[in-house]
C-alpha positions as CSV (number, residue, x, y, z in Angstrom):
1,X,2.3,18.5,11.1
2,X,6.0,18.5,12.0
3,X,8.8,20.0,10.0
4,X,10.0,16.8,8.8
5,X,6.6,15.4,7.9
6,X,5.9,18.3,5.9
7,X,9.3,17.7,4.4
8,X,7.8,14.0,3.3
9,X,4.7,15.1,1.9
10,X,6.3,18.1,-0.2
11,X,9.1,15.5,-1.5
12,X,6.6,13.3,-2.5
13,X,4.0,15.8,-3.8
14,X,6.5,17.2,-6.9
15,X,8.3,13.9,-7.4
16,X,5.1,12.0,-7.4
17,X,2.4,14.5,-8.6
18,X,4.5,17.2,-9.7
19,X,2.0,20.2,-8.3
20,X,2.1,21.8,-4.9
21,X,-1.5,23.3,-3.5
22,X,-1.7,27.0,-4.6
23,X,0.8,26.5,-7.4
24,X,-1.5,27.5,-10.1
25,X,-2.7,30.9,-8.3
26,X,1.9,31.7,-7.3
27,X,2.6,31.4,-11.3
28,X,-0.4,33.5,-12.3
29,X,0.7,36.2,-9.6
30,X,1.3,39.6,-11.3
31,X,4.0,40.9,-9.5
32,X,7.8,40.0,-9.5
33,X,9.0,36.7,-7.2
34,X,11.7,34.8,-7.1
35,X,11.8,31.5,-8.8
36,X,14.2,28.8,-7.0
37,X,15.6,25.2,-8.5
38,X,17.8,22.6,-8.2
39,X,20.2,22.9,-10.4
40,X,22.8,20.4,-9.4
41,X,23.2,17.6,-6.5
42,X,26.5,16.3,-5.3
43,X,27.1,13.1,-3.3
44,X,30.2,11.6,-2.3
45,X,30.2,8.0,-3.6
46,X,31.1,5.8,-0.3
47,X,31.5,2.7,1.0
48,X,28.6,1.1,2.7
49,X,28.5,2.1,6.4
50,X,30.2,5.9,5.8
51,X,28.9,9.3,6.2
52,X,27.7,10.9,3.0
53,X,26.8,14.5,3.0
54,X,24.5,15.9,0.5
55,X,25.1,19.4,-1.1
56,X,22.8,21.5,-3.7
57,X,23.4,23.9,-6.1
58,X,20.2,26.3,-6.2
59,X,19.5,29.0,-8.5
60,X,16.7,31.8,-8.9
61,X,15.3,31.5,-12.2
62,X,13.0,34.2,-11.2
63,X,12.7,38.5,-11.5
64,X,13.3,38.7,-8.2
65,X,15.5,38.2,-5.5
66,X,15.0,35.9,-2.3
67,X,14.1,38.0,0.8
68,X,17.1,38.4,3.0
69,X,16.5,36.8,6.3
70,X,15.0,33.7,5.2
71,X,15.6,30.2,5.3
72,X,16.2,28.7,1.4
73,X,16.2,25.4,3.0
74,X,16.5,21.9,0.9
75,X,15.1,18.7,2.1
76,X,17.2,15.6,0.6
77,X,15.4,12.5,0.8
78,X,17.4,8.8,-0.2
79,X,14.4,6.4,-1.6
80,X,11.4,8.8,-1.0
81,X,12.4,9.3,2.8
82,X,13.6,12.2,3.6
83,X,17.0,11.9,5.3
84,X,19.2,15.3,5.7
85,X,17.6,18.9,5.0
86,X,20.0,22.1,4.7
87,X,18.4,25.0,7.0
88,X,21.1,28.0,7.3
89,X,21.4,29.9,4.0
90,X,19.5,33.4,4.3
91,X,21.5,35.5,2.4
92,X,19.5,37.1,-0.2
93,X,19.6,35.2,-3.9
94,X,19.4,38.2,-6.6
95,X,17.7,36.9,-10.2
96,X,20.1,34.6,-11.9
97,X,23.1,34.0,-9.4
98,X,23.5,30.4,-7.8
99,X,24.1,29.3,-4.4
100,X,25.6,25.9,-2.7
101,X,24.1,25.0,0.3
102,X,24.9,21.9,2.2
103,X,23.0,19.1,4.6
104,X,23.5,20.7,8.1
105,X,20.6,18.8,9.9
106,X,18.1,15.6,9.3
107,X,16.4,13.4,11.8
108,X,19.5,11.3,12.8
109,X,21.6,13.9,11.8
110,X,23.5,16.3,9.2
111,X,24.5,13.0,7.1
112,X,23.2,9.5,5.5
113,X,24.6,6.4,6.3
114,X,25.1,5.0,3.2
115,X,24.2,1.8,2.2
116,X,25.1,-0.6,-1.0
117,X,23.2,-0.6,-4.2
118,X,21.5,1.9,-6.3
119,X,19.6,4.9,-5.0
120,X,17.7,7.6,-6.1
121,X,18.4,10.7,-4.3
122,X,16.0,13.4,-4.5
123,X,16.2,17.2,-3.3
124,X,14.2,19.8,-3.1
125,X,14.5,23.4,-2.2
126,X,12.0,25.9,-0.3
127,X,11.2,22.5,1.3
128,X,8.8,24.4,3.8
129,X,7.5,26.8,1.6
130,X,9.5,29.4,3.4
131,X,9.2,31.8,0.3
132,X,6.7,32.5,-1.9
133,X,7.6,32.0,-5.7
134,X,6.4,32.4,-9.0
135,X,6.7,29.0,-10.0
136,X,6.2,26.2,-7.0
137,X,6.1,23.3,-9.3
138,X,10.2,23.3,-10.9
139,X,11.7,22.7,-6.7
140,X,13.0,19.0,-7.3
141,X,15.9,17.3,-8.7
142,X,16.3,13.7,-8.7
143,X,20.1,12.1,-9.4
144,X,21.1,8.7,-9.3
145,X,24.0,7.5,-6.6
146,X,25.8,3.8,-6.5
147,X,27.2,2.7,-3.3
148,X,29.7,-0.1,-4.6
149,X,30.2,-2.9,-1.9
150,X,33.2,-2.4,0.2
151,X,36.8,-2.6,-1.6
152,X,38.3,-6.5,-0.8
153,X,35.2,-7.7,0.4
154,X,34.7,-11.1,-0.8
155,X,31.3,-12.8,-1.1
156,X,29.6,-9.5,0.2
157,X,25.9,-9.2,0.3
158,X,24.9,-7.2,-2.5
159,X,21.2,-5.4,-3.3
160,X,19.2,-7.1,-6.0
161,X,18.1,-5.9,-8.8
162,X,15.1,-5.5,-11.1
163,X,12.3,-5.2,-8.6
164,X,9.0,-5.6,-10.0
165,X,5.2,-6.1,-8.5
166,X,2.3,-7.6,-10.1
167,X,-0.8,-8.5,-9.3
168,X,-0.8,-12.0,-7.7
169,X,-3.8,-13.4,-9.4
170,X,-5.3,-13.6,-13.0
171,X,-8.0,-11.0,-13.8
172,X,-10.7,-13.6,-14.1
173,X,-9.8,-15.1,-10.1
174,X,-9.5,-10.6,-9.7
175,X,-13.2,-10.2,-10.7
176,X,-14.5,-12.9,-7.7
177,X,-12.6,-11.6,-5.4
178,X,-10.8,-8.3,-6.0
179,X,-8.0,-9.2,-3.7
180,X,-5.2,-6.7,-3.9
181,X,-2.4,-8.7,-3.0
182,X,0.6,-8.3,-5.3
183,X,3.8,-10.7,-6.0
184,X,6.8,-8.3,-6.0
185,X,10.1,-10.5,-7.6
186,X,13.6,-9.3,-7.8
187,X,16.9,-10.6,-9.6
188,X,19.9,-11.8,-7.0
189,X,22.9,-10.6,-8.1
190,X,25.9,-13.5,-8.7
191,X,27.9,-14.6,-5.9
192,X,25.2,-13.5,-3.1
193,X,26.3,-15.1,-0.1
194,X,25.0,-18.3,0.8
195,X,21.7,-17.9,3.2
196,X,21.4,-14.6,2.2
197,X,17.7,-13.4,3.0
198,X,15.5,-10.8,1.1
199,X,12.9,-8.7,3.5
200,X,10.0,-7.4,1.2
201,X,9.6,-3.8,2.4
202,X,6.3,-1.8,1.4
203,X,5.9,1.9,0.9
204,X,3.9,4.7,0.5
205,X,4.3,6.7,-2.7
206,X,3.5,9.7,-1.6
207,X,5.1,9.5,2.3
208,X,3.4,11.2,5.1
209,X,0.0,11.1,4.1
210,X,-1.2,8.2,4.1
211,X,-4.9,7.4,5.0
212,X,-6.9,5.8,7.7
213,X,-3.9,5.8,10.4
214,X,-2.0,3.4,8.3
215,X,1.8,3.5,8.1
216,X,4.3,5.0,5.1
217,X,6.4,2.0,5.5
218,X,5.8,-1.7,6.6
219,X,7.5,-5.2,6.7
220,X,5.5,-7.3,4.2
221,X,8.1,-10.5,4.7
222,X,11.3,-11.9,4.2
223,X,12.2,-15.0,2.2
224,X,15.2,-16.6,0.3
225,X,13.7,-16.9,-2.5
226,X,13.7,-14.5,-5.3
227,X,9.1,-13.5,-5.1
228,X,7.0,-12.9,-2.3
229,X,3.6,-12.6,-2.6
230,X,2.2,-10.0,0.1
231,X,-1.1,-7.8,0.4
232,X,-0.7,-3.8,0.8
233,X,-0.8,-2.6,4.5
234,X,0.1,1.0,3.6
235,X,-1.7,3.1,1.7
236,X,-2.3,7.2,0.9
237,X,-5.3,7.0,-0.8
238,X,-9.0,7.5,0.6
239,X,-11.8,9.6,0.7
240,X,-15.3,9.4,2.3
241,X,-16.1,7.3,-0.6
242,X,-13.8,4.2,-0.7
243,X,-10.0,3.9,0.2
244,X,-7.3,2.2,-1.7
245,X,-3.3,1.3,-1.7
246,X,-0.6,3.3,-4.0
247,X,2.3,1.0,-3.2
248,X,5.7,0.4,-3.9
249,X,8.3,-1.9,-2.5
250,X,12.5,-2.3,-1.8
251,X,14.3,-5.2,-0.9
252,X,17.1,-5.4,2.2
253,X,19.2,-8.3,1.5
254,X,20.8,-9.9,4.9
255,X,23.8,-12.1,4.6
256,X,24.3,-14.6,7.3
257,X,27.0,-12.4,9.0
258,X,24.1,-9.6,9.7
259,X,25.6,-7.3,7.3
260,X,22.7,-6.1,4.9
261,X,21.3,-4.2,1.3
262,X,19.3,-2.4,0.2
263,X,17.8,-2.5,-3.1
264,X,16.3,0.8,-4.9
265,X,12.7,0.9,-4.5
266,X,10.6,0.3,-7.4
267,X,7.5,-2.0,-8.9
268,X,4.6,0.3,-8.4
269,X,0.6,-0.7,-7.7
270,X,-2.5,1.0,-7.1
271,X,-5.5,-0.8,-6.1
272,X,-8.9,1.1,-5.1
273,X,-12.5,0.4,-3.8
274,X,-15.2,2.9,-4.4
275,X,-18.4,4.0,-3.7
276,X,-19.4,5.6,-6.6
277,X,-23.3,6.3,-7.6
278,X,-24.8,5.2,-10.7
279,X,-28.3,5.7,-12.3
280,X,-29.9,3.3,-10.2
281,X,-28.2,3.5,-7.3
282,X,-24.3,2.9,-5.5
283,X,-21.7,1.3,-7.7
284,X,-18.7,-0.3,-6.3
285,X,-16.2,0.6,-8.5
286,X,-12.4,-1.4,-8.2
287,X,-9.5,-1.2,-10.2
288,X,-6.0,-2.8,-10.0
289,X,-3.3,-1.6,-11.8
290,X,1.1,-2.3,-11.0
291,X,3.5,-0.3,-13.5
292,X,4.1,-2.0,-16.6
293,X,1.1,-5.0,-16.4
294,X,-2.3,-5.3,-17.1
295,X,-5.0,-2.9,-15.9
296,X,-8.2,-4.2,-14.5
297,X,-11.7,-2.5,-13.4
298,X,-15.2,-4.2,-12.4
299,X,-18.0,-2.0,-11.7
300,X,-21.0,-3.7,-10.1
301,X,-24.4,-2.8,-8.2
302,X,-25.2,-5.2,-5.6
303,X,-29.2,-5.3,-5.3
304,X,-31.0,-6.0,-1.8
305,X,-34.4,-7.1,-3.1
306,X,-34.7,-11.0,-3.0
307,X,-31.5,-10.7,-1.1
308,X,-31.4,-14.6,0.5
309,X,-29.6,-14.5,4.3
310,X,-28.9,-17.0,6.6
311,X,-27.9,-17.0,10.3
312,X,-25.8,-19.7,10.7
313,X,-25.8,-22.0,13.7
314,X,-29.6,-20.5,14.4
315,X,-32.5,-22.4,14.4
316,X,-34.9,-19.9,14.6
317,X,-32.8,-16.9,12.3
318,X,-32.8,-13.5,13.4
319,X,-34.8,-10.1,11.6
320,X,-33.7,-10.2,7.9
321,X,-31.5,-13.2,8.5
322,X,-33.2,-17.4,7.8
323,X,-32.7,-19.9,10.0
324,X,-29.2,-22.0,9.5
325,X,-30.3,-24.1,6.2
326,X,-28.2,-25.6,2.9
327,X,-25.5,-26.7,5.1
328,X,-22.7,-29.8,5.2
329,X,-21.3,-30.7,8.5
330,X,-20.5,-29.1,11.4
331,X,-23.0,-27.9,14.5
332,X,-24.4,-25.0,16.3
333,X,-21.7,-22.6,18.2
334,X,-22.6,-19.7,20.2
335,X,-20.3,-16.6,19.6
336,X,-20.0,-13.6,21.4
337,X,-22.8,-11.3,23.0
338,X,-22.8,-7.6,21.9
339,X,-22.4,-8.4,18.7
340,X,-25.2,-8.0,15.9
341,X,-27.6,-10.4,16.2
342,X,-27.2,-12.5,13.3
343,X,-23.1,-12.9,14.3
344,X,-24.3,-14.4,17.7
345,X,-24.2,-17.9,17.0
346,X,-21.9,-19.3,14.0
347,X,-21.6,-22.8,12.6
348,X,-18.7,-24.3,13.5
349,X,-17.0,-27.6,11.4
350,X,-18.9,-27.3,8.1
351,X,-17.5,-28.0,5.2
352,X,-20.3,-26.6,2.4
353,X,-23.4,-24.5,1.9
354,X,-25.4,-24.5,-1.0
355,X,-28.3,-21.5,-1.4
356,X,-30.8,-21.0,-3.8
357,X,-30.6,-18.0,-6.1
358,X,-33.1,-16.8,-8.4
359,X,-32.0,-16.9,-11.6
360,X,-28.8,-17.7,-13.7
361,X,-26.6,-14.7,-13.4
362,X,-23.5,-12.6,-11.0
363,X,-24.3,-12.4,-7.2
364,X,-22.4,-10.8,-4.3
365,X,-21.8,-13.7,-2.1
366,X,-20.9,-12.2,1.4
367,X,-19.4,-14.5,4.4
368,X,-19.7,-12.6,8.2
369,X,-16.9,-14.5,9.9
370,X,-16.3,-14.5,14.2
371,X,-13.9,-16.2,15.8
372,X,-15.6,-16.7,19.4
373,X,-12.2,-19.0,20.5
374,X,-9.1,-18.0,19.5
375,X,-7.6,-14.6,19.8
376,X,-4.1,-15.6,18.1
377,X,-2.7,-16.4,14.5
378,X,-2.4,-19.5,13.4
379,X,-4.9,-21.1,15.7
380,X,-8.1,-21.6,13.3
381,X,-6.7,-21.7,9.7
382,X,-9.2,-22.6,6.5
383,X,-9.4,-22.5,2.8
384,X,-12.6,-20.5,1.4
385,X,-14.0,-21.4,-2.2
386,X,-17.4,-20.0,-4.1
387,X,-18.3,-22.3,-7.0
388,X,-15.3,-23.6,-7.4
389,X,-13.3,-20.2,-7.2
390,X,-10.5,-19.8,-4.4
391,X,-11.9,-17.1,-3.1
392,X,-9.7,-17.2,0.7
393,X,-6.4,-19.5,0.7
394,X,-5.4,-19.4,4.9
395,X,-8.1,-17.4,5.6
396,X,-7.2,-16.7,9.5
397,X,-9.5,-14.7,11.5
398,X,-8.2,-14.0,14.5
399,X,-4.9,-12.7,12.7
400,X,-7.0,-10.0,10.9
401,X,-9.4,-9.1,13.5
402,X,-8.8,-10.9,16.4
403,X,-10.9,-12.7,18.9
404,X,-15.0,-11.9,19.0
405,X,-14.9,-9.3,15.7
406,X,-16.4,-9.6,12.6
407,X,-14.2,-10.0,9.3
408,X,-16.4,-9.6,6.3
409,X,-14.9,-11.7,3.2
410,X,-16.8,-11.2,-0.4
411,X,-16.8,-13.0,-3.7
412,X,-18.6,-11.5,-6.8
413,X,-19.5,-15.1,-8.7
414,X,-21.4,-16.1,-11.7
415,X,-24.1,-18.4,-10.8
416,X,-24.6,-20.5,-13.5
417,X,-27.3,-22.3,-12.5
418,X,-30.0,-21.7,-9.2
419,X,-27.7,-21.8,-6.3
420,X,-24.3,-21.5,-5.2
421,X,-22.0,-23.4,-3.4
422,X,-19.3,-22.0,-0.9
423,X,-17.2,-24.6,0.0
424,X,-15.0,-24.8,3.3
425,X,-11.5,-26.6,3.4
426,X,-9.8,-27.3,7.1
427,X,-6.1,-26.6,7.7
428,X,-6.1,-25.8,11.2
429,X,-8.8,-26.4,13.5
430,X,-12.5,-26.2,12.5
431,X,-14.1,-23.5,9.6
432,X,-16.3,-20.8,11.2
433,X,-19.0,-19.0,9.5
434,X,-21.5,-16.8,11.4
435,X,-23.8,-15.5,8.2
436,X,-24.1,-15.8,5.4
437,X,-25.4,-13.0,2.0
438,X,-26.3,-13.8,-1.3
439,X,-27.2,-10.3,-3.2
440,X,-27.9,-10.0,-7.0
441,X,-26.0,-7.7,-9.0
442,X,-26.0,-6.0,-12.1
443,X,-22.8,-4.3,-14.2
444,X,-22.3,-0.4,-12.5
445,X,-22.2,1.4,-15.8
């Protein structure tokens, strides 16, 4: 891990969790250490554009002093990225005296461009864990700074305000089809130049960690509006169990003239899938959850036995999959090779299936989808429903997978009589479905 990267994680780790690893065995250690914290932060309020330099005062709170020799370094990070660090005191720090140390280096430099609107600026000292200390939990400080739009300018784009996220659909639509996408809104400040746009920017919470080779930071769209609806594509969450999204999200406003804002970053939300085993066998366990809303969970056990399959666009079905049956519309496509067997041919123009189940009760209804055509967005676009439920609204294969991959889409429905329906709506071209799972359930716990 490189110095900065370790300077991301170890911001994030005490702002976000508050513990460091090993802190609980440095405070119970019985000899004397030094104890360092942040005990004032100084900023320079500027214009938008200018330099700022960030300075710290540290003291030891400890019963000893800081080895001569070392680095007490700070990290300073502007919106949970870290953007300046201060690496040249070594000068020992006896027990009780203070210290100011200022930004001398950062990835683009010793200083932060600053930018209008609110921002929460974070520092934290021993920011490598250079020195061993008797407390490693009490390194951060966190002070609020206001860049005020420049002095004369009239009609200058200004950050907005009040960023929330929620989650974008009811709980009851949640428990079909636990889709974690969010609707993060935002109030635009008066006089906000005319065109202004608002680019929806995702992040991490806890930067430099996240999971899966997915980024700390993405793009999740721009509008002029004052909402966006958008589904996480970062996350730091997963384990060999399930995986999951701790999100939160800023906004850069862009006036016409290019000249732009950035909003603080706020309107947190977790979302999780897990493998978890219960009495009878695995459990997938989800929850959903954005700071200040509603909470959700759903714990169900999908069961194989009487499982009813279908391979769709065969004629003859494949092992453990039935030959293409229940269908409305639509004919026999042949997708890739080297696929599984039963994603080898697909149905291609249907508009409805309707499979037998059992009994009266909650199934896992599970669509294998291939694109064997297109291998660009936007070129076969479709509407997904399971009894009713919007379960997929511009459901777009080759934008999530590509061309001649499988995308696996499930709904967790209540059957209310003995079958379901999954219904298929054209936007842009033709539906596509290669096979098609109906699995019993029961509640997890």
């Amino acid at each position: 891990m490189t110095a900065t990267a370790r300077r991301s994680a170890l911001v994030a780790a005490l702002t976000g969790l508050g513990l460091l690893a090993g802190a609980a065995g440095a405070t119970a250690a019985p000899v004397a250490l030094p104890d360092l914290v942040v005990s004032g932060i100084s900023a320079v309020t500027a214009t938008p554009g200018a330099p700022v330099t960030f300075a710290a005062t540290l003291t030891n709170r400890g019963r000893a002093a800081t080895p001569a020799g070392v680095v007490q370094g700070v990290a300073f990070a502007v919106d949970g990225t870290v953007v300046t660090w201060s690496a040249s005191r070594t000068a020992s720090l006896a027990p009780g005296a203070s210290a100011v140390v200022r930004a001398d280096g950062g990835p683009r430099g010793a200083t932060w461009t600053a930018t209008a609107g609110r921002h929460v600026v974070t520092a934290v000292v021993d920011d490598v864990a250079r020195i061993r200390e008797s407390d490693e939990r009490n390194n951060t400080r966190t002070r609020t700074v206001t860049v005020p739009v420049a002095a004369g300018a009239t009609g200058a784009v200004q950050p907005v305000t009040a960023v929330t996220a929620r989650q974008a659909t009811a709980e009851p639509v949640w428990r079909v089809t636990h889709d974690d996408a969010v609707t993060v809104s935002w109030t635009v400040p008066a006089g906000q130049p005319a065109g202004t746009t608002h680019t929806v920017v995702e992040h991490a919470t806890t930067p430099g960690s996240s999971c899966a080779g997915l980024p700390d930071t993405a793009v999740a769209g721009t509008t002029t509006g004052t909402s966006l609806t958008v589904r996480p594509r970062v996350g730091d969450t997963c384990s060999g169990h399930g995986q999951g999204h701790d999100t939160w999200y800023s906004v850069t406003s862009t006036a016409p003239s290019g000249a732009k804002a950035v909003s603080a970053a706020s309107g947190a939300c977790a979302g999780y899938r897990n493998a978890e085993f219960g009495a009878t066998g695995p459990v997938d366990a989800f929850t959903s959850s954005c700071a200040g809303g509603a909470d959700y969970a759903d714990h169900v056990q999908a069961l194989t036995t009487g499982a009813v399959r279908v391979d769709a666009g065969s004629a003859t079905g494949t092992a453990g999959y039935a030959a293409d049956r229940g269908f409305t519309g639509g004919q026999s496509y042949a997708s890739a090779t080297g696929l599984r067997p039963e994603l080898t041919t697909s149905r291609w123009g249907w508009s409805s299936y309707r499979l037998p189940v059992a009994a009266p009760g909650r199934y896992l209804v599970r669509l294998h989808l291939v694109d064997p055509t297109f291998a660009t967005a936007g070129r076969r676009v479709f509407d997904v429903a399971v009894n009713g439920t919007p379960v997929r609204t511009g459901l777009d294969i080759a934008a999530t997978v590509g061309r001649d991959a499988e995308l696996v889409v499930d709904a967790y429905v209540d059957a209310p009589t003995s079958s379901v329906e999954i219904t298929a709506t054209r936007r842009v071209d033709n539906p596509i479905v290669a096979s098609i799972e109906v699995l019993a359930t029961t509640p997890g716990y």
